[in-house]
PyMOL commands that place a pseudoatom at each C-alpha (Angstrom):
pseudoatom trace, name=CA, resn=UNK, resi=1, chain=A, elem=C, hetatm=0, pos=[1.823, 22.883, 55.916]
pseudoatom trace, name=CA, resn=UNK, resi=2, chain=A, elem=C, hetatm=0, pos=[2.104, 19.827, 53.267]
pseudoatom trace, name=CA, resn=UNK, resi=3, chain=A, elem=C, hetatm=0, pos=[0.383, 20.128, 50.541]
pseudoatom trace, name=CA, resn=UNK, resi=4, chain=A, elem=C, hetatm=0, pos=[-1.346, 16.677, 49.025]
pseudoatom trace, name=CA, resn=UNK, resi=5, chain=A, elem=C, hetatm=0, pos=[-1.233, 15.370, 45.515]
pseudoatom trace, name=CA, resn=UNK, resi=6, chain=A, elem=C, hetatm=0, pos=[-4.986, 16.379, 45.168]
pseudoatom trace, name=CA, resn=UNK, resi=7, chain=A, elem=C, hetatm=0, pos=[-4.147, 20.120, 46.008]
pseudoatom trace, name=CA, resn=UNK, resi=8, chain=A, elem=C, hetatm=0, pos=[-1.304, 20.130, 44.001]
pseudoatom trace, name=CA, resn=UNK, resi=9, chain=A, elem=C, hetatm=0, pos=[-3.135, 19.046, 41.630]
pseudoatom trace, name=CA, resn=UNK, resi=10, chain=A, elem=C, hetatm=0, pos=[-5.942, 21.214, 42.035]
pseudoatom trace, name=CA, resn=UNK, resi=11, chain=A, elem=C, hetatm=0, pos=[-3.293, 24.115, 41.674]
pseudoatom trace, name=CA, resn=UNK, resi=12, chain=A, elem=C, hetatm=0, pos=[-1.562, 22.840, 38.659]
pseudoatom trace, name=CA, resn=UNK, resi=13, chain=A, elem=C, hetatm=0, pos=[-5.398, 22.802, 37.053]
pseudoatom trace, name=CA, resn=UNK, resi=14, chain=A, elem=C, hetatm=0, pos=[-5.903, 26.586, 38.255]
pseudoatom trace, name=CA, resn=UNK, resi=15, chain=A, elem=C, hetatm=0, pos=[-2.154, 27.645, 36.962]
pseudoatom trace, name=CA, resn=UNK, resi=16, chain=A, elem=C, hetatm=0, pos=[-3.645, 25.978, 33.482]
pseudoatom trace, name=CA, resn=UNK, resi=17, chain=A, elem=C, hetatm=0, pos=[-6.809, 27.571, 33.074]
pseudoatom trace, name=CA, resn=UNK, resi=18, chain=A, elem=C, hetatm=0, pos=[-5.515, 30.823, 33.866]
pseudoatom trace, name=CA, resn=UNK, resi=19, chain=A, elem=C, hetatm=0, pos=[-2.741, 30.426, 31.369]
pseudoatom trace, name=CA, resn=UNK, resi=20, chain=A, elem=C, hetatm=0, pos=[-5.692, 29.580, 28.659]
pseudoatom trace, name=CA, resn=UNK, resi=21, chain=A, elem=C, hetatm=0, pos=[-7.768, 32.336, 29.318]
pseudoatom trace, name=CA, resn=UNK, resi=22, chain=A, elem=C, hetatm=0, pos=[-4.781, 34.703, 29.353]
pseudoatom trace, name=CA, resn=UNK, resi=23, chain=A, elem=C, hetatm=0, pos=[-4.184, 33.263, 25.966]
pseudoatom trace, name=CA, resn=UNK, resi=24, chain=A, elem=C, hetatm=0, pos=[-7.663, 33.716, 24.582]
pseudoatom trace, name=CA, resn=UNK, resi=25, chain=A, elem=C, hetatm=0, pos=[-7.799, 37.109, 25.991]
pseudoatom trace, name=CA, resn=UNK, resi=26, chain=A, elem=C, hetatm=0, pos=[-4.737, 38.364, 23.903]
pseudoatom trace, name=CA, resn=UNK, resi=27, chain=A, elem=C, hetatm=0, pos=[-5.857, 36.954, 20.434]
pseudoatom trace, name=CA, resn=UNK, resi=28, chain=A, elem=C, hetatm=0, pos=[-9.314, 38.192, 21.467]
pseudoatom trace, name=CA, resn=UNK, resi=29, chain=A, elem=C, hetatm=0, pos=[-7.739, 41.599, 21.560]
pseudoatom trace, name=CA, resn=UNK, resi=30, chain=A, elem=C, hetatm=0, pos=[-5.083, 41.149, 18.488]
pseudoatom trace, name=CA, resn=UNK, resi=31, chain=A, elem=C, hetatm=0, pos=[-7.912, 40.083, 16.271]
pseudoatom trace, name=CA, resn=UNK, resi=32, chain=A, elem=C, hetatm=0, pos=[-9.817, 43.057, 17.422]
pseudoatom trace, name=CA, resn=UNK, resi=33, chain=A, elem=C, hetatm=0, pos=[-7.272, 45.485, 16.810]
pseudoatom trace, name=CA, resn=UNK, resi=34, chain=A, elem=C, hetatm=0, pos=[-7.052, 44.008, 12.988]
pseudoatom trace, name=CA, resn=UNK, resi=35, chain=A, elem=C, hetatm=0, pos=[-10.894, 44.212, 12.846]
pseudoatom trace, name=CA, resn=UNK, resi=36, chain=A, elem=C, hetatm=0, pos=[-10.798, 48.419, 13.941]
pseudoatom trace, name=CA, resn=UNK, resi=37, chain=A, elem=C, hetatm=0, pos=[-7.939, 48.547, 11.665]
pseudoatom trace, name=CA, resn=UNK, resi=38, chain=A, elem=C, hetatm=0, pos=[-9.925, 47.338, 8.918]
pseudoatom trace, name=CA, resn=UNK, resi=39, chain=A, elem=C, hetatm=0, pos=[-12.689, 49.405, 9.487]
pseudoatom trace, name=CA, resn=UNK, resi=40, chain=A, elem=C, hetatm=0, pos=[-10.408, 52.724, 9.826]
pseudoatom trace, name=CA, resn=UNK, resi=41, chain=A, elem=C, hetatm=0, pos=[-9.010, 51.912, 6.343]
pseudoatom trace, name=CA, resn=UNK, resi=42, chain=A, elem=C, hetatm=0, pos=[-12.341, 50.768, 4.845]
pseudoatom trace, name=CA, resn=UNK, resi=43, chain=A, elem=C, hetatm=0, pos=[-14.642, 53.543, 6.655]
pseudoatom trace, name=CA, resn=UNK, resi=44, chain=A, elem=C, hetatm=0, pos=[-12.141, 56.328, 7.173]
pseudoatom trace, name=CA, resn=UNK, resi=45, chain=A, elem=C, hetatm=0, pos=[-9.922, 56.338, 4.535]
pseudoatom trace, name=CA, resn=UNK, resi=46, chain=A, elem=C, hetatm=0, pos=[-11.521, 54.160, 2.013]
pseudoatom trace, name=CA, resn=UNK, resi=47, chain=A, elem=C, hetatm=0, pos=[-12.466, 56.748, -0.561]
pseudoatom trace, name=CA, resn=UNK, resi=48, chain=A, elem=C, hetatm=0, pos=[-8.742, 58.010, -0.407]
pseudoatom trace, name=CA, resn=UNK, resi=49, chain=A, elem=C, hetatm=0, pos=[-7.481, 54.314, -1.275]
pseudoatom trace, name=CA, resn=UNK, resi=50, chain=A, elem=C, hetatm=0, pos=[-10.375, 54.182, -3.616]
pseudoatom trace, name=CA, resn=UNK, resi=51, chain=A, elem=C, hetatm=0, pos=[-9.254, 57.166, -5.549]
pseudoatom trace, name=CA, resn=UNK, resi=52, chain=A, elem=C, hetatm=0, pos=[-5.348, 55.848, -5.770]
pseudoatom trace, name=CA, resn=UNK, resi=53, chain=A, elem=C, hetatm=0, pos=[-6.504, 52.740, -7.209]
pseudoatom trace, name=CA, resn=UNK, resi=54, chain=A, elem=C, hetatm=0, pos=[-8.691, 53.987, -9.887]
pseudoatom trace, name=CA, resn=UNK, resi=55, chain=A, elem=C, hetatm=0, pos=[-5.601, 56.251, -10.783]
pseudoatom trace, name=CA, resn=UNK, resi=56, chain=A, elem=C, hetatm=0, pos=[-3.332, 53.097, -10.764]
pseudoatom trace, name=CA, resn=UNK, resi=57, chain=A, elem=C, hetatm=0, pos=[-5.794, 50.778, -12.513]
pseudoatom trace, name=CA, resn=UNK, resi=58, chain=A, elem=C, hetatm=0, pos=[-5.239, 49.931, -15.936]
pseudoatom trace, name=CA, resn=UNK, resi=59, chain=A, elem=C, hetatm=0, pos=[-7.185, 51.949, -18.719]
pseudoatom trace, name=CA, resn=UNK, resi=60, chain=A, elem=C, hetatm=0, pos=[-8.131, 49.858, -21.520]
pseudoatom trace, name=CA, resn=UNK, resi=61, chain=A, elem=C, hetatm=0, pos=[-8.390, 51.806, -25.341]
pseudoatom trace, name=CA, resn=UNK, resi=62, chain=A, elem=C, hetatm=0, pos=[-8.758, 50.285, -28.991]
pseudoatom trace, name=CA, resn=UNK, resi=63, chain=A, elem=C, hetatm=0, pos=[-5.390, 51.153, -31.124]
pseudoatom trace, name=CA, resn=UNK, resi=64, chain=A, elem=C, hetatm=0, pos=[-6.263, 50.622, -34.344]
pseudoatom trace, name=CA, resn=UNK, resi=65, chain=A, elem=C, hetatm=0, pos=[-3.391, 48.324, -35.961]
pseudoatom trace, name=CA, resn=UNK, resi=66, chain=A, elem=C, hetatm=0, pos=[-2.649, 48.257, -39.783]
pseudoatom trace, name=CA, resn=UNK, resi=67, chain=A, elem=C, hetatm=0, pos=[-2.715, 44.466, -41.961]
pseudoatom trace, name=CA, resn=UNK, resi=68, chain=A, elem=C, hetatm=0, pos=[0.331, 43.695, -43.071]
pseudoatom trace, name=CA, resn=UNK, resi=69, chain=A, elem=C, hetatm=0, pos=[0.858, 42.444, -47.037]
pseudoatom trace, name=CA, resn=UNK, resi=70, chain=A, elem=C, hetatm=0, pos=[-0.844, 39.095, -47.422]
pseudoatom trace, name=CA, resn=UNK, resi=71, chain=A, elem=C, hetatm=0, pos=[1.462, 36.786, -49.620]
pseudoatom trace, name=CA, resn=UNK, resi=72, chain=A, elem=C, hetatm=0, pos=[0.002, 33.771, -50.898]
pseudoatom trace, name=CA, resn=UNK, resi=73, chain=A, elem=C, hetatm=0, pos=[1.964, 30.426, -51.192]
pseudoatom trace, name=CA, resn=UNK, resi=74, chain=A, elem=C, hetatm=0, pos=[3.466, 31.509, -54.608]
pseudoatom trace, name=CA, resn=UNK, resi=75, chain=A, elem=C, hetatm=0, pos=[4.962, 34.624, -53.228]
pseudoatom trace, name=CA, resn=UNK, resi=76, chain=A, elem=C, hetatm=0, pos=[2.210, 36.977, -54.815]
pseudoatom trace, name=CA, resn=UNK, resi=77, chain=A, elem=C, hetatm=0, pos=[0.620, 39.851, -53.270]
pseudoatom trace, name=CA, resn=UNK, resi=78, chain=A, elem=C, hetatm=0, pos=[-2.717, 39.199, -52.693]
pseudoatom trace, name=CA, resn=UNK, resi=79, chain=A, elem=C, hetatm=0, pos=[-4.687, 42.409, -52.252]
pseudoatom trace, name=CA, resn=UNK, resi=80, chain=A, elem=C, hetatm=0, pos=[-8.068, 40.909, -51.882]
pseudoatom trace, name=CA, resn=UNK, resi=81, chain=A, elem=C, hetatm=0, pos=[-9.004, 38.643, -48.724]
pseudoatom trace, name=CA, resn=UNK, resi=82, chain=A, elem=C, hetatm=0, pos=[-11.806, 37.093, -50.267]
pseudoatom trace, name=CA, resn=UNK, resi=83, chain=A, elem=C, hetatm=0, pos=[-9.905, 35.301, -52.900]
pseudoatom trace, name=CA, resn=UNK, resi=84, chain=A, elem=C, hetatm=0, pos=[-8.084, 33.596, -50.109]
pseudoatom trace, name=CA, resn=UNK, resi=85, chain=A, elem=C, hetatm=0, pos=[-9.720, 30.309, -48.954]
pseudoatom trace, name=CA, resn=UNK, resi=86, chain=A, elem=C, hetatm=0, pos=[-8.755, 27.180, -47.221]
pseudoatom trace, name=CA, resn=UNK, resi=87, chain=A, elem=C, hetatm=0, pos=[-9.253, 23.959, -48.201]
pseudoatom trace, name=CA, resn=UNK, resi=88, chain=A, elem=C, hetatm=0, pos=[-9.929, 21.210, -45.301]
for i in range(1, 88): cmd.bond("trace and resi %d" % i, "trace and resi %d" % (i + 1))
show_as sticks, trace
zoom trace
């Protein structure tokens, strides 16, 4: 049995296509294991990961901060702001 160039061919096309949609398949099926593992943490667990991040987030509060002396240019204490002004 010899084989011609235009079966070998046809072969070599077959070998190809199978090899492509072997490929597809398996990112088909990674990206759909991501996409269930998303919705597990998101659905499943998401008010537990909820709850650790509003623990861990960052609380804001006002701390009230005392002035400091104001000195004019002469050295002088200056004890009242609104005798401070600026000339432009």
């Amino acid at each position: 049995m010899n084989y011609t160039d235009e079966e070998k061919q046809k072969g070599h096309q077959k070998q190809i296509y199978i090899r492509i949609q072997l490929l597809f398949s398996f990112v088909f099926v990674i990206f759909a294991a991501l996409i269930l593992r998303l919705a597990f943490v998101q659905i499943v667990n998401g008010e537990e990961y909820e709850k650790t991040a509003n623990e861990r987030s960052i609380n804001r509060m006002l701390i009230q901060a005392p002035r400091g002396k104001i000195y004019d240019k002469n050295g002088l204490y200056n004890s009242n702001l609104k005798n401070l002004s600026r000339n432009t």
